[in-house]
C-alpha positions in Angstrom: 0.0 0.0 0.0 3.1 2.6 0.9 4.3 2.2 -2.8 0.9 2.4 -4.1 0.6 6.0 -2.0 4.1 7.1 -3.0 3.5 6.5 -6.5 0.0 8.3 -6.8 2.4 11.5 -4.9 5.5 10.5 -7.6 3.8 10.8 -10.3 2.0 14.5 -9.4 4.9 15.8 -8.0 8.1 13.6 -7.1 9.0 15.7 -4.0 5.7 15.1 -2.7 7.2 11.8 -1.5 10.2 13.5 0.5 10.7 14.0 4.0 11.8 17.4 3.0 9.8 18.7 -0.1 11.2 22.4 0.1 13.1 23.5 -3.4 16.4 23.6 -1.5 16.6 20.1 -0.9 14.0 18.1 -3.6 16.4 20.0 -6.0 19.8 18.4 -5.6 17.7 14.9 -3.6 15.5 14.8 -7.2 17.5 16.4 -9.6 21.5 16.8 -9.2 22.0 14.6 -12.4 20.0 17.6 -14.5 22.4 20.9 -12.3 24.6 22.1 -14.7 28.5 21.0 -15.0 30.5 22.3 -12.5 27.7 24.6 -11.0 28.9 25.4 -7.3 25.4 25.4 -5.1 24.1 28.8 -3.4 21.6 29.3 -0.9 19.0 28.5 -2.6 20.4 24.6 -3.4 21.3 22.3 -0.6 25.4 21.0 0.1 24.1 18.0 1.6 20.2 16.7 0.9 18.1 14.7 3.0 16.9 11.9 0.4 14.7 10.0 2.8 11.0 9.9 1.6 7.8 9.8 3.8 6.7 7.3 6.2 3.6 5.2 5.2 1.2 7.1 7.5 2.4 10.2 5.9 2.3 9.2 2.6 -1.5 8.4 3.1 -2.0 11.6 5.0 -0.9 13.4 1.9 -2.3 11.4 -1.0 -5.8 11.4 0.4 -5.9 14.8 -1.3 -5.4 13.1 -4.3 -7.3 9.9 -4.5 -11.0 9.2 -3.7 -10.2 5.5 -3.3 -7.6 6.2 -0.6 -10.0 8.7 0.9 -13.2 6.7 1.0 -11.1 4.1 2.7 -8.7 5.7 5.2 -10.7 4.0 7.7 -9.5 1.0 7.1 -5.7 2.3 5.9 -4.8 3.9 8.8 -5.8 0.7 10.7 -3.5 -1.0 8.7 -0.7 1.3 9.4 -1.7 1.0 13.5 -1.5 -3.2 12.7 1.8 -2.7 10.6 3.4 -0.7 13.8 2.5 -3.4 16.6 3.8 -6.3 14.8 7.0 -4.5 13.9 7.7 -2.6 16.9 5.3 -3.9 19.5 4.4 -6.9 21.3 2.0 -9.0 19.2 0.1 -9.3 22.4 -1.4 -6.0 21.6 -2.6 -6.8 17.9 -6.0 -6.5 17.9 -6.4 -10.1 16.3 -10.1 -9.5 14.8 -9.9 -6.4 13.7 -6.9 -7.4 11.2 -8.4 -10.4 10.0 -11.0 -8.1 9.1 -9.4 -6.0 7.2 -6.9 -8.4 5.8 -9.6 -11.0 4.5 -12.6 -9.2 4.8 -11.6 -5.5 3.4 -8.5 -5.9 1.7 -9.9 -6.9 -2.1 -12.6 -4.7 -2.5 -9.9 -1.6 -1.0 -7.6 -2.7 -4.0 -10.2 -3.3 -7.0 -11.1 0.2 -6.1 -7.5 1.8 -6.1 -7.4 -0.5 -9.5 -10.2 1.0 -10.9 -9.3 4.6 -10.3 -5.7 3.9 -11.3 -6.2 2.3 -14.3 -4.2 -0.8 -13.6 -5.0 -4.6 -13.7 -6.1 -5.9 -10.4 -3.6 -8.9 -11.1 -0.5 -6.2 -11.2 -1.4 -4.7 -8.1 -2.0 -8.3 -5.8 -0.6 -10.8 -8.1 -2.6 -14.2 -9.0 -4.1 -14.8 -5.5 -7.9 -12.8 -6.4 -9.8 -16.3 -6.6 -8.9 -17.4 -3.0 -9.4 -13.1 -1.7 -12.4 -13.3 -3.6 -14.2 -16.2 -1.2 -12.8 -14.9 1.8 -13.9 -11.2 1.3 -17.6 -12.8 0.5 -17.9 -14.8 3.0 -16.6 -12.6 6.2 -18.2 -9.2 4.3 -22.0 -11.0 5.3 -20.7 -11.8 8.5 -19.6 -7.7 9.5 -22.6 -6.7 7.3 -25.0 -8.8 9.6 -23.1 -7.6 12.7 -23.3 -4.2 12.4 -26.8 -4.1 10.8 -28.2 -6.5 14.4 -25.9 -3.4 16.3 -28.0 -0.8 14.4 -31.2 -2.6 15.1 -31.0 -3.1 18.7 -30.0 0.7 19.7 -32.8 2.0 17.6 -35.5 -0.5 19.4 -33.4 1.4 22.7 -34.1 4.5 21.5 -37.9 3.9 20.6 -38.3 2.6 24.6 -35.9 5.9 25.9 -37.5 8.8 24.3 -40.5 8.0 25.6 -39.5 6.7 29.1 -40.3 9.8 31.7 -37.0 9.1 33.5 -34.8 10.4 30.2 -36.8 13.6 29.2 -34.1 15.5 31.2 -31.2 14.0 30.7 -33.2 14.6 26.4 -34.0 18.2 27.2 -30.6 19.4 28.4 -28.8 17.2 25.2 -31.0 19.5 23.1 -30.6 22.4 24.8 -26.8 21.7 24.2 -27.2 21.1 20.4 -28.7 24.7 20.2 -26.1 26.3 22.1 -22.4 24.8 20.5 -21.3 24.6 16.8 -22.1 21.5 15.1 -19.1 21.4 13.4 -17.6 18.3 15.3 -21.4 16.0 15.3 -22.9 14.1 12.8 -26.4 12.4 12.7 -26.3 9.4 14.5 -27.4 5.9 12.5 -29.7 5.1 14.9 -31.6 7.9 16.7 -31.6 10.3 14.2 -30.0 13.1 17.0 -26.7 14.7 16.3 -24.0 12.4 17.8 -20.3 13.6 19.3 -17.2 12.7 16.8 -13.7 12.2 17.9 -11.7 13.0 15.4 -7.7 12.8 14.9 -5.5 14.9 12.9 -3.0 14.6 10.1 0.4 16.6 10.4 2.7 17.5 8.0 6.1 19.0 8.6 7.9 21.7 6.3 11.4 23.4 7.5 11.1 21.1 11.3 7.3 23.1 11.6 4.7 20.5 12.1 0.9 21.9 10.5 -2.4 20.6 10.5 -3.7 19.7 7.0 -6.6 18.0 8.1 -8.5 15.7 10.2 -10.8 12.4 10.3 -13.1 10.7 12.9 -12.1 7.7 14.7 -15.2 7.3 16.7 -19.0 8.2 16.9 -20.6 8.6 20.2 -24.3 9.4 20.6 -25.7 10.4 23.9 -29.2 10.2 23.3 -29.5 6.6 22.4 -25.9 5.2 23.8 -24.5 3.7 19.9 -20.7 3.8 20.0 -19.0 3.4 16.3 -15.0 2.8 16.7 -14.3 0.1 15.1 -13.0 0.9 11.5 -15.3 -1.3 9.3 -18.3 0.2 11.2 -16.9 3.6 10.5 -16.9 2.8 6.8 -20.0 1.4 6.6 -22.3 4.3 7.6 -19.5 6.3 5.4 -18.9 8.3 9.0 -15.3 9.9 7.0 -17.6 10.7 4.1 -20.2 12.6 5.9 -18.0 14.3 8.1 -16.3 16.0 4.8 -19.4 16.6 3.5 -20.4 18.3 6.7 -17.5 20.8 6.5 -17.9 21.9 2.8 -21.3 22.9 4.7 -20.3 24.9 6.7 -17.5 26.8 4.6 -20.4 27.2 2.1 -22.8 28.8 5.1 -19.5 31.2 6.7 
């Protein structure tokens, strides 16, 4: 997937892919062999350039900008990259074990026929000759999450059908609404189930130019609602009610409205 990512940000803009993108360095880290014979650098053109390119999680920060495959997915690709950082640098007692086989068997082929797709490559040159055996294993556990979530969705709706009209929540209601009027709804969304605007957490992508870290841009990682109690974490039930999707959506809103 990191190749995949760095390739989508090589073939814009090859610096893209650097550590340090700034003209300085990408100039003699990119392009020493086109400087001109026996040209002795300035200021503007780095002695000694830091060649090092991006980290996965960086690369995906930055090509999400450029891919709505990647972004419809970064659910599920920034899990990966949490996954990919336990088993080499953790102890694998702290792999969430289900939550990768989901993504691994479950997730995995339908994230790459859509990268294939919007790339224009084969599926075969991106995963090789193993589709037939993917292709059973993503049916067969993609009913088995769909069915989970789905009886999840169910059950806190039937809650919230016996709360809103049980006499002991119409305060704890009440002051929840009366909070919706008063704050932004900049960092809620609609919950699945009740239909009430729900809390987001989200976290942030940073980027780093001249050692300065900046924001440039954020995604949820959970949905909380405190009307009828549904929790959405995990990173397939994030994608399935399309929680990154709506939350962009929701801020072209409200740039539209200032």
């Amino acid at each position: 997937m990191e190749r995949i990512f760095k390739g989508i940000l090589w073939d814009i803009n090859p610096s893209f892919v650097l550590c340090d993108p700034n003209f300085k360095n990408a100039s003699v880290a990119l392009y020493s062999s086109k400087l001109i014979p026996g040209f002795v650098p300035n200021k503007e053109f780095s002695c000694s350039p830091n060649r090092l390119d991006i980290s996965y999680r960086d690369s995906l920060s930055r090509v999400r900008g450029f891919s709505s495959q990647v972004n419809k997915h970064s659910n599920a690709l920034f899990a990966l990259s949490f996954h990919r950082d336990i088993i080499a640098h953790r102890p694998l007692s702290e792999l969430n074990y289900e939550s990768a086989r989901k993504l691994l068997l479950e997730s995995f082929l339908p994230i790459m026929k859509d990268i294939s797709i919007e790339l224009h490559i084969s599926l075969t040159d991106l995963i090789g000759e193993t589709i037939p055996g993917l292709e059973v294993l993503s049916n067969k556990y993609k009913g088995i999450s769909e069915d989970r979530i789905e009886q999840k969705l169910r059950l806190y709706k039937q809650e919230w059908e016996r709360i809103k009209i049980d006499p002991s929540h119409q305060g704890r209601i009440e002051s929840l609404h009366r909070e919706k009027d008063r704050y932004a709804s900049f960092d809620k969304l609609e919950c699945p189930a009740c239909g009430n605007l729900a809390e987001i957490t989200l976290d942030v992508d940073v980027d780093y130019s001249d050692g300065e870290a900046f924001l440039c841009g954020a995604y949820p990682v959970e949905l909380k609602c405190n009307y009828c109690g549904l929790q959405l974490s995990d990173w397939d039930e994030l994608e399935f009610f399309e929680i990154n999707k709506r939350f962009q959506e929701s801020c072209q809103d409200d740039d539209l409205e200032r």
